[in-house]
C-alpha positions in Angstrom: 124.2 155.5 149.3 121.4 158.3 150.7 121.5 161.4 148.4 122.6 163.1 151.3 125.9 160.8 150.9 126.0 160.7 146.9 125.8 164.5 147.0 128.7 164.7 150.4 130.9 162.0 148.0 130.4 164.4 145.1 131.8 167.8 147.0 134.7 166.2 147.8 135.6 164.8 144.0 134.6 168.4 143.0 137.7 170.1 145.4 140.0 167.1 143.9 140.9 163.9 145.8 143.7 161.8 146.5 143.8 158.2 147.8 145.0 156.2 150.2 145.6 152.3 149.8 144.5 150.3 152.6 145.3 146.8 151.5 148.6 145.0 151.2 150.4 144.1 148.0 150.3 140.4 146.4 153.7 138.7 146.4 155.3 135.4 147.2 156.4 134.0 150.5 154.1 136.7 152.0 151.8 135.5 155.5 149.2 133.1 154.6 147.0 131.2 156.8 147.9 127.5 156.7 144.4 127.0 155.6 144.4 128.4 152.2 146.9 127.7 149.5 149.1 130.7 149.0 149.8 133.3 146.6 152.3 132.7 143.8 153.5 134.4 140.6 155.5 133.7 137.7 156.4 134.3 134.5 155.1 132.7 132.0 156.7 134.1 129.1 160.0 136.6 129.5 161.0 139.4 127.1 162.8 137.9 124.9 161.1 134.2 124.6 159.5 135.3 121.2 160.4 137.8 119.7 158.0 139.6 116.9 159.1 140.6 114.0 159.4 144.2 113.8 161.5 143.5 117.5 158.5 143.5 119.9 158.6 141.1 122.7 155.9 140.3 125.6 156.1 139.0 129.2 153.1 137.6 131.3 152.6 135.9 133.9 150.8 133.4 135.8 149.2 133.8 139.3 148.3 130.9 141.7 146.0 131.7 144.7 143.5 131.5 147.1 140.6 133.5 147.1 140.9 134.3 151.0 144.6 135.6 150.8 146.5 139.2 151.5 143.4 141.7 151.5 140.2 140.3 150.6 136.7 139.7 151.5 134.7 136.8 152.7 131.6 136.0 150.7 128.4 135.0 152.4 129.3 130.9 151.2 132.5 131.3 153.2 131.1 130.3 156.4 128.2 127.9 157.3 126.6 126.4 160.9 125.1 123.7 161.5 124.9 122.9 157.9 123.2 126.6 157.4 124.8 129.5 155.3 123.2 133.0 155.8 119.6 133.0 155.1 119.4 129.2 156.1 120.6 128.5 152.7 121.6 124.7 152.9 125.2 125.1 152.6 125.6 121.7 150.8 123.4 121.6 148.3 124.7 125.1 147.4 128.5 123.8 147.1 127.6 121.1 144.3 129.2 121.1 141.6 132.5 122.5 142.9 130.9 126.3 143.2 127.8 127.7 144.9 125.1 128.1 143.7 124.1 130.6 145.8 126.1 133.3 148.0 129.0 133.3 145.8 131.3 136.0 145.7 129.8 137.3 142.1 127.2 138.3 144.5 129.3 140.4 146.9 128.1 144.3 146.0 131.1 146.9 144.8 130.8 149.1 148.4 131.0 153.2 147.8 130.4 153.8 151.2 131.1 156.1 154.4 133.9 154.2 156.6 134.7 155.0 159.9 138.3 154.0 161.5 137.6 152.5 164.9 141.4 153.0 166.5 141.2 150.7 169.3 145.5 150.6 169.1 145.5 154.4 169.5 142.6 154.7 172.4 144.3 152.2 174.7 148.0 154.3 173.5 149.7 151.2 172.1 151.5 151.0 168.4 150.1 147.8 168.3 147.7 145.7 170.5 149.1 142.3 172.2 149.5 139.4 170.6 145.7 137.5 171.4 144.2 140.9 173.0 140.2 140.4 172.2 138.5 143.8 171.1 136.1 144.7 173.5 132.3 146.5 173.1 133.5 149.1 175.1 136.8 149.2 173.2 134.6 149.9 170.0 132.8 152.6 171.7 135.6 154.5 173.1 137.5 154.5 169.5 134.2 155.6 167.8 134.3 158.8 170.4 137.7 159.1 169.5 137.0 158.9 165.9 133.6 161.4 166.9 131.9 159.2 164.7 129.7 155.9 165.2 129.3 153.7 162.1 125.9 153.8 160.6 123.9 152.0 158.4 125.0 150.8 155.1 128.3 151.7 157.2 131.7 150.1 156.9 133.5 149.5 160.1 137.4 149.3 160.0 139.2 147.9 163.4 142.9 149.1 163.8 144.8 146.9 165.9 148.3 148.3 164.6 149.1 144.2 163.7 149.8 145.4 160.1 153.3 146.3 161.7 153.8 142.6 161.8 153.2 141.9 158.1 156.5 141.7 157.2 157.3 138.7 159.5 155.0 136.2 158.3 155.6 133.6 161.5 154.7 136.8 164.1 151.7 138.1 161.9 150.7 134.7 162.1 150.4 134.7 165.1 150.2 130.6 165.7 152.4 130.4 168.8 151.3 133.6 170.4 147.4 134.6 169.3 146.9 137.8 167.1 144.4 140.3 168.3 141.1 140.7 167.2 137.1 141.4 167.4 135.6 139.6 170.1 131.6 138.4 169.9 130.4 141.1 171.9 132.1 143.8 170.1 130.4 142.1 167.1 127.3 142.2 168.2 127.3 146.1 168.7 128.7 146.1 164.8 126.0 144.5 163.9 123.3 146.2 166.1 124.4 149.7 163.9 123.5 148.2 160.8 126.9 148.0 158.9 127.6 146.5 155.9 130.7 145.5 156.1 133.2 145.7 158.4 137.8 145.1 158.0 140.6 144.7 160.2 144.6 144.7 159.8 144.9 141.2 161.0 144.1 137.9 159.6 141.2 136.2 160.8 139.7 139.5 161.7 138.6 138.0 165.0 140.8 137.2 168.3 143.1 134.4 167.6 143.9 133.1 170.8 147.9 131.1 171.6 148.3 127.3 170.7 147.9 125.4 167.6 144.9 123.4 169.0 141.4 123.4 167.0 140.1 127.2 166.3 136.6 128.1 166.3 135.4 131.3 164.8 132.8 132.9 166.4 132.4 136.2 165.2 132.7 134.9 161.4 129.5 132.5 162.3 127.9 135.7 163.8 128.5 138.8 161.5 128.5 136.1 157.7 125.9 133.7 159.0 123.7 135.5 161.5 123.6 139.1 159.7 125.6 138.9 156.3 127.8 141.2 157.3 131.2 141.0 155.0 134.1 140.5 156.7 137.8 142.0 155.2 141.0 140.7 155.7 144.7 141.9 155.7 144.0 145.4 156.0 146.8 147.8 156.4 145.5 151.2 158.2 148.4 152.4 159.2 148.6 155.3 157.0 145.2 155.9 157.3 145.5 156.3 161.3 148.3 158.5 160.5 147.0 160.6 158.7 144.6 161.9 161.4 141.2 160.5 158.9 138.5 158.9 160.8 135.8 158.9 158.3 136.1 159.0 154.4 134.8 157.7 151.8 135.8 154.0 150.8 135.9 152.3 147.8 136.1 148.5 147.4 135.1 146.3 143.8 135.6 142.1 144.3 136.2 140.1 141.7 133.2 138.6 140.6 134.2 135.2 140.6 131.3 132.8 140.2 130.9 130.7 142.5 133.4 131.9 145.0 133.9 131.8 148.7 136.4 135.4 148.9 137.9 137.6 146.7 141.3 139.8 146.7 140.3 143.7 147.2 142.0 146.7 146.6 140.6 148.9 149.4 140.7 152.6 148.5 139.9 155.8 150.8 139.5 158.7 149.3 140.4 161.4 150.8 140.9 165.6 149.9 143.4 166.9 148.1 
């Protein structure tokens, strides 16, 4: 961050802060894209199982999952064209060995960064946009003059689509029959033309998922990973952040630094005034 920023971050810690989650917990049976395996979570060991000698007991647990499911981010090695990552890396000689070499999502920065809420559901006065709606330029500009603030560099950009709504009904959320809404190539082009770093929405695939089961490309992943390295986060939920009236705040999100790695789970955090 500019100094101007560090020292704006530090006033607001200084009048005390709360926070605000803006991911979605971890749990089984909850929506996963077919393409990933899902999250699971056991336990291993109960209270109980062994039990220590002055009484003490222990429970853990084990945790099965993908690295690009409930809220997470996409590493630079997630996507690749033409046999290209970002950077031209050559996506398969990076991927030997069963983890790249190069991209991974180790490398994915913690962000402590100014985000800005683009509200496209709220601009066009709908709870939630329609099933396969694509996210406009124009929509982007009118939500970042309703939000009275456009996303700068080093930014984070966060689309509202109100789809979190839907989480809780894994085959609607989904979207597979109907489309889910989403960022569409020219709206990802103006992300990328302010210089962002990263950039979230409440759905899925981030991107407009249109009807059908047929083949799905993804062109605003190619775009904003490949063409700009631009994250890309998953599985927001905004919704309490739109309520609460916040358009920009500062946003803290820390990946896992797992070597090698295509995504990570995130737990994205405003933080907001007490």
């Amino acid at each position: 961050m500019t100094d101007a920023r560090t020292s704006a971050l530090l006033a607001v810690l200084a009048k005390g802060v709360r926070t605000i989650e803006l991911g979605q917990p971890l749990f089984t049976g909850m929506p996963c894209s077919p393409n990933h395996p899902g999250f699971r979570m056991a336990l291993a060991r109960r209270h109980g199982d062994l039990r220590r000698p002055d009484g003490g007991s222990a429970s853990s647990e084990v945790i099965v999952t993908g690295g690009h499911v409930g809220t997470h981010i996409d590493a630079l090695s997630h996507v690749s064209q033409d046999g290209r990552l970002h950077g031209g890396v050559d996506a398969e000689k990076a991927q030997r060995g069963g983890a790249f070499t190069e991209l991974g999502a180790e490398q994915i920065p913690p962000l402590v960064t100014r985000a800005v809420l683009l509200d496209v559901a709220a601009v066009l006065g709908v709870d939630v946009l329609e099933p396969g709606y694509g996210v406009t330029r124009e929509d982007l500009l009118e939500a970042a003059e309703h939000a009275g603030a456009l996303p700068r560099p080093g930014d984070v950009a966060l689309v509202r689509t109100g789809w979190a709504a839907h989480f809780a009904s894994p085959q609607t959320y989904l979207g597979h029959a109907t489309g889910v809404p989403g960022v569409t190539e020219d709206a990802a082009e103006w992300l990328a033309a302010q210089g962002i770093v990263a950039t979230g929405a409440d759905t899925t695939a981030y991107e407009r998922i249109p009807p059908g089961e047929g083949h799905r490309t993804l062109p605003v992943h190619r775009l904003l990973l490949v063409e700009h390295g631009i994250y890309l986060m998953e599985h927001l939920n905004l919704e309490e952040i739109a309520a609460s009236g916040l358009t920009e705040f500062p946003l803290v999100v820390s990946p896992l630094r797992i070597v090698g790695g295509t995504g990570s789970p995130i737990r994205p955090i405003a933080v907001v005034g007490a």
